[in-house]
C-alpha positions, 0 to 999 in steps of 0.5 A: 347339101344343095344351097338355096339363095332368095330370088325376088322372093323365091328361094332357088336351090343350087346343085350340090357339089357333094359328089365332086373329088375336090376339095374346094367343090367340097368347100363351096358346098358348105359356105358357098352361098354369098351370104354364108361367108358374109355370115362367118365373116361377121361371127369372125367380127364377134357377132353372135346374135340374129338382130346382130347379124341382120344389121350388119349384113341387111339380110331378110330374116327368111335369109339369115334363119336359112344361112345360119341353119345351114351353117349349124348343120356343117359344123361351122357354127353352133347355136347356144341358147341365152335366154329362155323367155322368150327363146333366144340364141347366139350363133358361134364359131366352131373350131370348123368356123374358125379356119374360114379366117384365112379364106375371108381375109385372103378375100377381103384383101383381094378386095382392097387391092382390086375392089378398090374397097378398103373396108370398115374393119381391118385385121391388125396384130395384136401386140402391135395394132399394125395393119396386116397385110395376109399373104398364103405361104406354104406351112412347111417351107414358110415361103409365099404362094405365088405362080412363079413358085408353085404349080398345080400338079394332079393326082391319078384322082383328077379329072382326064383333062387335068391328068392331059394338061398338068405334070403329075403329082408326087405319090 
C-alpha cells in the first residue's frame, strides 16, 4: 500500500514497501506516514472520534479522513457507527492497534531523554500511578535489548550486503 502525505495542499504518494522481505519495511508501510501513528497514539489515549482526533493533532480534515481510512483498511483500527442522524463514527483500536503501544512508547521515551521533550501525557502503572520508565527485553530471557547484549544476525533471506557483513542467523 503506497502512503500519501499533504504537501502544501498536494497529496504526495510514497512508494510502497510492500514487496521488501522485511518486517519493519512491512511496519512502515502500514503506519509509516507520521501522522498514522500520531493517530494510534492518540486512540492509545482514549480518543475515538474525528472532531477528537483533529484537536488533539491539529490535522487538516482532508489528512485525518485519509490517516484514519488507511489505518481501517490495515486493520489498525475499526470504525464503528454512533450516531445516525447525522452519520457519525468513532475510530478504535483493533487488537492489530493495540500492539503499536510498545513502538509509540519506546518513541515517546526516545523523545524524553533525547528530544528533550517530556510530553503532556505519561504512561503510569496502574496499581501504583508510577511513572514508567519502557525499556524492550527479550520475551524469553526477560533481559534488556542492548547492543552489548545482543546482535543482529541474517537469515539466508537478507540481502547479500547484510548475508557480507553480519554472522548468520540460527536455523
Amino acid at each position: 500500500m503506497a502512503s500519501t502525505t499533504e504537501v502544501e495542499g498536494f497529496a504526495v504518494r510514497h512508494k510502497s514497501f510492500g514487496d521488501m522481505d522485511c518486517p519493519t519495511a512491512q511496519a512502515l508501510d502500514q503506519v509509516g506516514e507520521w501522522w498514522s501513528l500520531l493517530v494510534v497514539r492518540d486512540a492509545l489515549h482514549g480518543l475515538t472520534r474525528f472532531d477528537e482526533f483533529q484537536r488533539s493533532l491539529g490535522i487538516s480534515p482532508n489528512s485525518l479522513t485519509r490517516r484514519l481510512t488507511e489505518l481501517v483498511d490495515a486493520g489498525l483500527l475499526v470504525r464503528r457507527r454512533y450516531q445516525e442522524r447525522p452519520p457519525r463514527d468513532e475510530y478504535v483500536l483493533t487488537d492489530r492497534g493495540r500492539d503499536l503501544q510498545p513502538v509509540v512508547e519506546a518513541m515517546a521515551a526516545w523523545g524524553r531523554r533525547h528530544a528533550d521533550r517530556q510530553g503532556a501525557v505519561r504512561l503510569v502503572d496502574a496499581a501504583t500511578g508510577q511513572v514508567a520508565d519502557p525499556v524492550l527485553v527479550d520475551r524469553r530471557t526477560g533481559k534488556p535489548i542492548t547492543p552489548d547484549e545482543f546482535r543482529y544476525a541474517a537469515t539466508e533471506r537478507a540481502h547479500p550486503a547484510k548475508r557480507d557483513r553480519l554472522p548468520p542467523a540460527p536455523a
